[in-house]
C-alpha positions as MATLAB code, in Angstrom:
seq = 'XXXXXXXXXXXXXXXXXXXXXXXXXXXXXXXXXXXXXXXXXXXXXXXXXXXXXXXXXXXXXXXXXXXXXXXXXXXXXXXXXXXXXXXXXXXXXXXXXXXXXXXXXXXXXXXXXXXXXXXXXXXXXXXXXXXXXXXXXXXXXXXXXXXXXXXXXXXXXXXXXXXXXXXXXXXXXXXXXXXXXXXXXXXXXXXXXXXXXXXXXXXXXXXXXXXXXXXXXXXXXXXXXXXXXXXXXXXXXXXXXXXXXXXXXXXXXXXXXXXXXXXXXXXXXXXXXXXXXXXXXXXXXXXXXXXXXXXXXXXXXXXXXXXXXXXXXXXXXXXXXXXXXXXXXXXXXXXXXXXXXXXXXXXXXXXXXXXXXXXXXXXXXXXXXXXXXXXXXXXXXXXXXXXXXXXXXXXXXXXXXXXXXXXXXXXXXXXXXXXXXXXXXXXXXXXXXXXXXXXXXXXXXXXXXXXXXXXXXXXXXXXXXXXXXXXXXXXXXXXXXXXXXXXXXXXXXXXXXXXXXXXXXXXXXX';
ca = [
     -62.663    5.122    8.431;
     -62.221    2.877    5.673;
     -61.051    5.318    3.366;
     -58.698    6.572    5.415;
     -56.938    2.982    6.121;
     -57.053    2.891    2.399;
     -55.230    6.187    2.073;
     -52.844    5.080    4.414;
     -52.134    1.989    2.977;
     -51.656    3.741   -0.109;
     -48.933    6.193    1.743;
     -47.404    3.292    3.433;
     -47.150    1.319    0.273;
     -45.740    4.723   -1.592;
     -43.231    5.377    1.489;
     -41.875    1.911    0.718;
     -41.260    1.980   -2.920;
     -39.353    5.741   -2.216;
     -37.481    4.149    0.495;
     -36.406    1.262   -1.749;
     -35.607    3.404   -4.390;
     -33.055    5.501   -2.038;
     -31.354    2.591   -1.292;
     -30.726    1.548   -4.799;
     -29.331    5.065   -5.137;
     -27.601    5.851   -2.504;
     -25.413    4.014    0.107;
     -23.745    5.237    3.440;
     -20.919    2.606    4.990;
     -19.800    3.554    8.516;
     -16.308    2.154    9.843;
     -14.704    1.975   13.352;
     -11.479    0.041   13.462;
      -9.442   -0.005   16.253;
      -6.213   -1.807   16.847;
      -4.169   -2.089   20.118;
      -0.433   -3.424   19.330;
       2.186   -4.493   21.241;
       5.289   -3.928   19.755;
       8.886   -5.559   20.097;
      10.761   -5.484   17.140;
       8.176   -4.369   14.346;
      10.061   -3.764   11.198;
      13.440   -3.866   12.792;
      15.558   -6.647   15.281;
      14.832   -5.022   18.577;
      17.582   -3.398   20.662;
      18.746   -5.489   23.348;
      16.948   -5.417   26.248;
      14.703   -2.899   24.966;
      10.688   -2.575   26.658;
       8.051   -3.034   24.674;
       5.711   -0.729   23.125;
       2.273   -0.663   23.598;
      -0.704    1.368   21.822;
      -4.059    1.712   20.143;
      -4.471    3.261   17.196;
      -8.020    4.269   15.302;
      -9.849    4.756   11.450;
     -13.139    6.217   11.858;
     -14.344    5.950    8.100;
     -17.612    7.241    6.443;
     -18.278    6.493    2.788;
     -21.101    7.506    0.510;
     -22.162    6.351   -2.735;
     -24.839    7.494   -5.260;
     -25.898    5.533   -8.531;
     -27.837    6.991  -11.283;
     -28.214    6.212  -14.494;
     -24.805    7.175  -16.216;
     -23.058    8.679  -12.827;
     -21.497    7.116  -10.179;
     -19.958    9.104   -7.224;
     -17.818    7.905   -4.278;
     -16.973    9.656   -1.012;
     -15.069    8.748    2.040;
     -13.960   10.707    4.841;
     -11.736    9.311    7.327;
     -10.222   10.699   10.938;
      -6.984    8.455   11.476;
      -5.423    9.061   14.872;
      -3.916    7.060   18.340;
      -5.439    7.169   21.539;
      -4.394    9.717   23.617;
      -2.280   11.511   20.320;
      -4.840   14.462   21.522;
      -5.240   16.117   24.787;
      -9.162   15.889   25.810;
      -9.253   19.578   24.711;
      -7.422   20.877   21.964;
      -6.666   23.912   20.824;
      -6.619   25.307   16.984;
      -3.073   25.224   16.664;
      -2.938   21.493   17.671;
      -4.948   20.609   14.184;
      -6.518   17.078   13.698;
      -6.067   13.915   11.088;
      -9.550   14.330    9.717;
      -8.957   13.720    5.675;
     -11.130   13.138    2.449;
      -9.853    9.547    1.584;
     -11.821    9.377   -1.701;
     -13.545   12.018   -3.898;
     -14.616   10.530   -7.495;
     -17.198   10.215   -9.677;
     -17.497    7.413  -12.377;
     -19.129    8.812  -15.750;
     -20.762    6.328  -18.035;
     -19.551    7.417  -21.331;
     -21.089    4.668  -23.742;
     -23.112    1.234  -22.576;
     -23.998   -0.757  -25.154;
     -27.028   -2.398  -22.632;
     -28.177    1.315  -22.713;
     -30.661    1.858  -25.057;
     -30.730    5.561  -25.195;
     -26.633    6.063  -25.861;
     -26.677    5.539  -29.776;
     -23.204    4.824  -30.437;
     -22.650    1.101  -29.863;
     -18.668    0.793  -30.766;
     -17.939   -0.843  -27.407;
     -19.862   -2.836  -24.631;
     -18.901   -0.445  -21.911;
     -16.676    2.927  -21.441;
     -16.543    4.981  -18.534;
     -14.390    7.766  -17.267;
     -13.075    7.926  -13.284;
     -11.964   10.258  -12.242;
     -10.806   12.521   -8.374;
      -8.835   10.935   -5.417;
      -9.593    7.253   -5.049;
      -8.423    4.075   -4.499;
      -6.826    1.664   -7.261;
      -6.522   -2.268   -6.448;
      -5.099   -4.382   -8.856;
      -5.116   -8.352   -8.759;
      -4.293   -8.916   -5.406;
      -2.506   -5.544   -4.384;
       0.762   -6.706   -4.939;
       1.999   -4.021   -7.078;
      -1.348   -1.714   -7.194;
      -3.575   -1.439   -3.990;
      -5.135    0.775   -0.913;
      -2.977   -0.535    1.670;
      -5.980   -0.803    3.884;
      -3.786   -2.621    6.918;
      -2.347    1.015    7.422;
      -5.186    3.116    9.384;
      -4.480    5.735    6.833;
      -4.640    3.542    3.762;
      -3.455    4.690   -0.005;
      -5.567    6.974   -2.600;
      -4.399    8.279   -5.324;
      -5.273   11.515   -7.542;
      -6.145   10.303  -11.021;
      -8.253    9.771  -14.488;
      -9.299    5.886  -15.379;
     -10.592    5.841  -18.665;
     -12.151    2.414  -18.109;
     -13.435    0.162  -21.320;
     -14.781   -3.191  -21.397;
     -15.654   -5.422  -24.925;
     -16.125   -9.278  -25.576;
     -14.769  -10.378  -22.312;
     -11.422   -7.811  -22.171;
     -11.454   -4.883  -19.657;
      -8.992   -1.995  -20.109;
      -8.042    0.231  -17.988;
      -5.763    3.146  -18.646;
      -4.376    5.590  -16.200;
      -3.317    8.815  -15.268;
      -1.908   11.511  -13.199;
      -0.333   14.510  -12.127;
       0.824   16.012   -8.908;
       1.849   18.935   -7.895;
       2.490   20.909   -3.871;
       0.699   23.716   -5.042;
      -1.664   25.556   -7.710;
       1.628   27.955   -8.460;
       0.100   31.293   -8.075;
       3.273   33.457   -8.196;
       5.208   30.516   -9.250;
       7.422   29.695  -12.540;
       7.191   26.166  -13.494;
       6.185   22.848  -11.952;
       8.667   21.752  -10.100;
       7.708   19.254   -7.356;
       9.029   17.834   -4.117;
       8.286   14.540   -3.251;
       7.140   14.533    0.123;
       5.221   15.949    3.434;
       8.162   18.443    4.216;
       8.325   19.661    7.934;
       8.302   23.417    8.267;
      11.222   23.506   10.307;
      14.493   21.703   11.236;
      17.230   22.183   13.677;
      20.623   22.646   12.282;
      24.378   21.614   12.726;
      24.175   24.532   15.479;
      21.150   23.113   17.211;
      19.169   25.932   15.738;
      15.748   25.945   14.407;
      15.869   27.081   10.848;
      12.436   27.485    8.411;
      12.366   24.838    5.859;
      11.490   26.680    1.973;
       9.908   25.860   -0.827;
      11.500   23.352   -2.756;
      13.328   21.731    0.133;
      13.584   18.466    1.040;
      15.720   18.513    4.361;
      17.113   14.945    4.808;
      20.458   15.257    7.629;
      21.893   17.285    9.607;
      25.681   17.157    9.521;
      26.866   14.010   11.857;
      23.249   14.388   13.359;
      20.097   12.134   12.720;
      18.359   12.230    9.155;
      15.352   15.024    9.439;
      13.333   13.241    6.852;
      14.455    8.993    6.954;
      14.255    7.251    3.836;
      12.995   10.165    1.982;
      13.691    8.899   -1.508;
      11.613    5.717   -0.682;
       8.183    4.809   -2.642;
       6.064    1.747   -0.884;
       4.555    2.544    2.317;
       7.068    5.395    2.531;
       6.957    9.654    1.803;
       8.084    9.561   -1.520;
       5.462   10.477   -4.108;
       5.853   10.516   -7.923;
       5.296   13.892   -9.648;
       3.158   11.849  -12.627;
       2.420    8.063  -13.123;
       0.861    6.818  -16.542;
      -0.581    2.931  -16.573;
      -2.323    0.496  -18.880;
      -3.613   -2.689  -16.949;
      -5.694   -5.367  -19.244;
      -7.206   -8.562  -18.079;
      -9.697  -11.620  -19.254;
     -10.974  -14.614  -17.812;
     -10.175  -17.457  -19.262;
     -12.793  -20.442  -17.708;
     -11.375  -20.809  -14.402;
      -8.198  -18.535  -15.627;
      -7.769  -15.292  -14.818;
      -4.867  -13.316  -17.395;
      -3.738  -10.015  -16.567;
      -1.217   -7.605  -17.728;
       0.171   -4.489  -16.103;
       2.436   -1.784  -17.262;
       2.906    1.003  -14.906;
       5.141    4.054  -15.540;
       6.149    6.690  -13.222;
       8.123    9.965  -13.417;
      10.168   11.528  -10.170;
      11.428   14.819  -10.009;
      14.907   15.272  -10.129;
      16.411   16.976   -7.397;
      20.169   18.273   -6.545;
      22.153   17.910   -3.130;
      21.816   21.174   -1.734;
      21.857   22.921    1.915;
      19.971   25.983    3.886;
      21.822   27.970    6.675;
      25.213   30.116    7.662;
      28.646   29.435    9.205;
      26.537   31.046   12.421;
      23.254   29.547   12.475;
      24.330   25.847   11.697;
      23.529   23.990    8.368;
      20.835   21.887    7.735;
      21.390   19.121    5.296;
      19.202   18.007    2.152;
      17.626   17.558   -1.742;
      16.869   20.777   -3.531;
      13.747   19.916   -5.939;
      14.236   23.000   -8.610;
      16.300   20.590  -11.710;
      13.955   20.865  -15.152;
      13.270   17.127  -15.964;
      12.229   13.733  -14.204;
      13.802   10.139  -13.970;
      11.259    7.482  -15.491;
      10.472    3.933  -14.459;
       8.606    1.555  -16.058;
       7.360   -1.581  -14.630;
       5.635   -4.412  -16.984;
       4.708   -7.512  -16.340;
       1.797  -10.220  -16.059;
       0.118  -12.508  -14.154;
      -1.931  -15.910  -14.597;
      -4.280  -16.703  -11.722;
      -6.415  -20.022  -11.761;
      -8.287  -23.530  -10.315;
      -8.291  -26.947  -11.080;
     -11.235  -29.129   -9.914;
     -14.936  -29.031  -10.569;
     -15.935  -26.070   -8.151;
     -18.795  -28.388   -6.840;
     -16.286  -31.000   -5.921;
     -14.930  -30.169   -2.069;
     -11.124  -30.575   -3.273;
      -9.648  -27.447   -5.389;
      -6.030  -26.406   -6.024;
      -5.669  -22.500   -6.699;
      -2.655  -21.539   -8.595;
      -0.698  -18.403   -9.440;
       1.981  -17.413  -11.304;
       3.773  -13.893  -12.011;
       6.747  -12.102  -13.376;
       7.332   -8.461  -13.406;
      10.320   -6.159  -15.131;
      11.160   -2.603  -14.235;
      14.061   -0.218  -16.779;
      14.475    2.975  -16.975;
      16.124    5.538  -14.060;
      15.005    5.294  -10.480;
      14.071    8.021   -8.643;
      17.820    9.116   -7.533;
      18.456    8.924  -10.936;
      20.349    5.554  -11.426;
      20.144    3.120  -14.275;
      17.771    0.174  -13.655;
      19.258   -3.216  -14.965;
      17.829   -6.389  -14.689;
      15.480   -5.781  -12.087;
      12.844   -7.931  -11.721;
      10.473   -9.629   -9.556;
       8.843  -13.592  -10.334;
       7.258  -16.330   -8.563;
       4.210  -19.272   -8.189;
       2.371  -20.611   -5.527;
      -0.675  -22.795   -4.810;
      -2.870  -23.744   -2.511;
      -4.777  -26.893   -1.743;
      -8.190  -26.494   -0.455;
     -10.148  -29.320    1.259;
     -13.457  -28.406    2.765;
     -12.650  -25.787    5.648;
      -8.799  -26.650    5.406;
      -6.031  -25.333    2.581;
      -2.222  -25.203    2.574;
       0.215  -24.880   -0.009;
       3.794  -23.217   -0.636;
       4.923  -20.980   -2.698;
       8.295  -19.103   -3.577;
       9.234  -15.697   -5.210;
      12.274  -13.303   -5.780;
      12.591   -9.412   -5.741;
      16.087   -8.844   -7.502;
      18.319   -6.556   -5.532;
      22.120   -5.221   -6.175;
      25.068   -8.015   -6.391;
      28.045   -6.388   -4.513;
      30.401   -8.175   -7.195;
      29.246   -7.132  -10.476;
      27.163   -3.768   -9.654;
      28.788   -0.745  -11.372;
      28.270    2.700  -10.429;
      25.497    4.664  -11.426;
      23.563    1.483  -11.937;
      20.600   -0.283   -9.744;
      19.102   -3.802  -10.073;
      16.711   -3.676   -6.519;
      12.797   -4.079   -7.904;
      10.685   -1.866   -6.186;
       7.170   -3.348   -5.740;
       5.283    0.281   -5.958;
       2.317    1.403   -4.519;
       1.262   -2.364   -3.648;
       0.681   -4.033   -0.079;
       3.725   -5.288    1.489;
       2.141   -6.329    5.045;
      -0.020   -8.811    2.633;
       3.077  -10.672    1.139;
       6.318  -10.758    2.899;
       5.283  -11.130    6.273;
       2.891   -9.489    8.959;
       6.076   -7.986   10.502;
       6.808   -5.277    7.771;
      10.795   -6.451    7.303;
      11.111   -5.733    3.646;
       9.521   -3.073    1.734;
       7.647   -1.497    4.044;
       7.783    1.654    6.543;
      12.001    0.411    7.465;
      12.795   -0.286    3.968;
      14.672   -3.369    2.838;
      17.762   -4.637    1.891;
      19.449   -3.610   -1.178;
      20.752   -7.295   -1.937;
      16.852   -7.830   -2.557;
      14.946  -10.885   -1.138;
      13.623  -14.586   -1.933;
      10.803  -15.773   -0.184;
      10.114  -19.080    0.209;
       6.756  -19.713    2.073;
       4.163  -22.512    3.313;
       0.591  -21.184    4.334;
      -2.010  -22.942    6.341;
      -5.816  -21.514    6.507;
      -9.153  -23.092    8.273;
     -12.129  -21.100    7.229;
     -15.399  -21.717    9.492;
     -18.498  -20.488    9.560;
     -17.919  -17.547   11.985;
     -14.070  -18.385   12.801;
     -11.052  -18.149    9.966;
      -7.779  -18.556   11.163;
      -4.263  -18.419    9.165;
      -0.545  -19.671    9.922;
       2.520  -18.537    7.363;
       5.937  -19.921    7.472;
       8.484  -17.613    5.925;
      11.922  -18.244    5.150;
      13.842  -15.290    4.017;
      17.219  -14.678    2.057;
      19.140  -12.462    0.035;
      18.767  -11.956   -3.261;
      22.242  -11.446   -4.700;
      25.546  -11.380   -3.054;
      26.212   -8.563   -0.458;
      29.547   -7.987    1.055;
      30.273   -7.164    4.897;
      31.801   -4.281    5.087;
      32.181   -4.013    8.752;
      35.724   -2.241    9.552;
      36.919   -5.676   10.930;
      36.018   -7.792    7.979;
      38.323   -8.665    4.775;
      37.592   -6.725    2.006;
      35.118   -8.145   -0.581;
      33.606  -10.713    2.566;
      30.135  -11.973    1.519;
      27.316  -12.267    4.088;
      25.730  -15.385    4.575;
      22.307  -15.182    2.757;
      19.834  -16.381    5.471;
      17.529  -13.022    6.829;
      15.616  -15.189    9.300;
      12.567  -17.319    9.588;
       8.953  -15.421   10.458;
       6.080  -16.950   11.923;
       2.302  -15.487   11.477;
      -0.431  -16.787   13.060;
      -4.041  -14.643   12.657;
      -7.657  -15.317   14.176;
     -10.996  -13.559   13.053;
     -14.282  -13.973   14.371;
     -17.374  -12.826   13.079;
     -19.199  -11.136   15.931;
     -22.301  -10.304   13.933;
     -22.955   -8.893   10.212;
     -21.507   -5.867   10.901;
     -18.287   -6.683   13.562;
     -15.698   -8.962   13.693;
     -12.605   -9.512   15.674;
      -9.104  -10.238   14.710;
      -6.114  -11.012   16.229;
      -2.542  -11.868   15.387;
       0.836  -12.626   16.975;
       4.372  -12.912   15.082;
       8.001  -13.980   15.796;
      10.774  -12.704   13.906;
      14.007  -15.306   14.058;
      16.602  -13.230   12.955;
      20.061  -13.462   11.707;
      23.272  -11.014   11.952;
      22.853  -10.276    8.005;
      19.191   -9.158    8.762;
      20.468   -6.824   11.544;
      23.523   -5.773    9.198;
      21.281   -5.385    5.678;
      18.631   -3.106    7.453;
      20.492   -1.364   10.441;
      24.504   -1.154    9.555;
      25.230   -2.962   12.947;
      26.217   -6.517   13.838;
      25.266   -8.207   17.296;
      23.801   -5.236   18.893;
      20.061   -5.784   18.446;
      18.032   -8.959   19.514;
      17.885  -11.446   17.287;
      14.405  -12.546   18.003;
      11.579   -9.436   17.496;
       7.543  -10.525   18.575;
       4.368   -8.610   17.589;
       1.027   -8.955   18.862;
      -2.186   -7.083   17.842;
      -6.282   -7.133   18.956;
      -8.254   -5.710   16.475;
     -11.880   -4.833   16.113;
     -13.651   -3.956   12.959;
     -17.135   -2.684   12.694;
     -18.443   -1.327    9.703;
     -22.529   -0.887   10.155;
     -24.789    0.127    6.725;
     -26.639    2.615    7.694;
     -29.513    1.577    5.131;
     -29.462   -2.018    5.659;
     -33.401   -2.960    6.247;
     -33.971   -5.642    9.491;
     -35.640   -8.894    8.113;
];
């Protein structure tokens, strides 16, 4: 009897060690987040008098991770859908939203704390490389987007060093519809292209290769905004990027230049004098129009982090030359600003102000753009929880200055957060409503939002959040981002209830 107990001991002892040596290894991250919104002018002034729209939407999210020695790999599959999008049963031919999110592994290509990799040039080099997310400083012009359900991931190789403090990262990638069996070249167009459109006769035409179908004459646009980049359907055909930072004490420096190539395209149409026309961008022009954005950023504190009083700081300025994606000259654009915040125990507020140039109506010449487009960063995080400017609705081309004051109480198991935006214009814009005088300028003012957000932490593994916003808007809001002028309500709302549970699957119980 006593040898057995010993044996099993011994088992129960040996079952441990495995089990803790699994978890080291491996990890498995489960996420349910649903979100019911209530909707009244999200990203746009309302029409007047419109009803409200109501809905839940849902990201069911399972990641994996394994660690060994001198491999990491990532893997995350997600199903992003709304309640009710599906009928109970489906049938094959009414397909799904399931998606692989990420797909990378992370090769350890020299260590200098590794004793068995002889070469000892640098203290660390590694290669990443599949579909995964990048996030940069504090998303502004690099992140996931992880407000959307869907998120952002991109395709790409991070060749990723770190020596004496400096980390480098440098970037690439290429993207293409297909894997061109049959095809010549590698052209590419931008975007998830429908299959089929209906024309100028109100007949349903199939959409081919190549084609980008954007209007329909004197009918509504088939594809909206589809030469748009953030949060929009535009992808680049090939981005390259070089991103360095240090720490500094309690400064952060970090430096960013990010350059990405578009396909050029020419205007183009599909149909017959019979079967209607169908309007649009035809993607088969040798060549791309290059961006490149370049800038840095300074992040920091000031106070003796034991001391309950700290101010954090930040400061930024960003450049973009080159040709857009439609081809037009970039001059002067740009994108700057500061902010701080002071923090006092549970309570911090501070202000802070920034510019995104955009096109002065005076001096702009043809051919020529000045708006800065913030790239693949996450608008809903900076220019208000309503998703006016640079978002899913785009933004005006006069660009925008933002001149905020945040307040934030963080508790133990309740955080809340209230942001005052007042929003402008950029550069001069002219009305060119048929009634006005020629060369008219709007007045500046966009509007005022107001963002207030709760979250609770339910347990280790759940919390609850909820937000409500008000959108005070002006006529040169309504005329920048919908062409129209005292037809929409000036004042849009937003509420949302969301719950977020992400449970490790190998946490252990204490």
């Amino acid at each position: 009897m006593k040898s057995y107990l010993t044996r099993l001991s011994l088992l129960g002892i040996v079952f441990l060690s495995v089990q803790t040596q699994l978890k080291a290894q491996f990890s498995l991250i489960g996420q349910l987040r649903t979100r019911t919104e209530l909707r009244n002018g999200l990203g746009n002034l309302p029409v007047l008098n419109a009803p409200r729209a109501a809905f839940t939407s849902q990201r069911a999210r399972l990641t994996f991770g394994y660690k060994m020695d001198r491999v990491t790999f990532g893997l995350a599959i997600q199903d992003v859908r709304v309640w009710g999008q599906d009928a109970s049963t489906i049938s094959n031919a009414d397909g799904n939203k399931l998606m692989v999110h990420e797909a990378w592994a992370d090769i350890t290509l020299l260590n200098r704390a590794d004793s068995t990799i002889a070469t000892k040039a640098i203290d660390y080099l590694s290669l990443k490389i599949g579909r995964q997310e990048m996030v940069y400083d504090d998303s502004r012009l690099i992140g996931n987007l992880d407000w959307l359900q869907q998120g952002r991931r991109f395709d790409a190789a991070l060749l990723k060093a770190q020596h004496k403090g400096w980390a480098l990262d440098l970037g690439f990638g290429f993207n293409q519809n297909t894997d061109a069996f049959g095809v010549a070249g590698t052209y590419y167009t931008p975007a998830n292209v429908p299959t089929s459109a209906l024309s100028t006769q109100n007949v349903t035409l199939a959409i081919p290769s190549g084609f980008l179908p954007t209007a329909t004459k004197g009918g509504a646009p088939v594809v909206a905004n589809a030469v748009s980049t953030n949060g929009q359907n535009q992808q680049f055909k090939s981005f390259q990027m070089a991103y360095l930072t240090r720490k500094f004490k309690q400064t952060k420096f970090s430096a960013l230049v990010f350059k990405d190539d578009f396909q050029k395209y020419r205007i183009d149409s599909i149909g017959s004098a019979t079967a209607g026309y169908v309007y649009g961008r035809r993607y088969d022009v040798a060549g791309t129009n290059s961006r490149v954005t370049y800038g840095a950023m300074l992040t920091g504190q000031l106070g003796v982090p034991a001391k309950p009083t700290q101010i954090l700081w930040q400061a930024f300025g960003y450049w973009q030359n080159g040709k857009d994606r439609d081809g037009l000259q970039i001059k002067s654009a740009h994108h700057y600003g500061a902010n701080f915040m002071i923090q006092k125990g549970a309570l911090s507020a501070g202000p802070g102000y920034e510019i995104l140039s955009g096109n002065n109506d005076a001096t702009i010449q043809a051919g020529q753009t000045s708006r800065f487009d913030p790239l693949y960063g996450t608008p809903h995080k900076f220019w208000g929880l309503m998703d006016y400017f640079y978002a899913g609705t785009g933004s005006p081309s006069g660009g925008l200055k933002d001149a905020y004051l945040k307040f934030k109480y963080t508790g133990k198991r309740l955080s809340t957060t209230f942001d005052i935006h007042y929003f402008a214009l950029a550069s001069t814009t002219y009305n060119k409503m048929p009634d006005a005088p020629a060369a008219t300028p709007l007045a500046s003012k966009l509007g005022m939002e107001y963002d207030l957000i709760a979250n609770y932490s339910l347990n280790k593994f759940t919390t609850l959040e909820a937000g409500y916003a008000i959108m005070n808007g002006t006529n040169t809001l309504e005329y920048t981002k919908q062409g129209t002028m005292n037809q929409k309500d000036k004042i849009g709302t937003w509420a949302y209830l969301m719950i977020n549970i992400r449970p490790d699957f190998f946490a252990v119980k204490k």
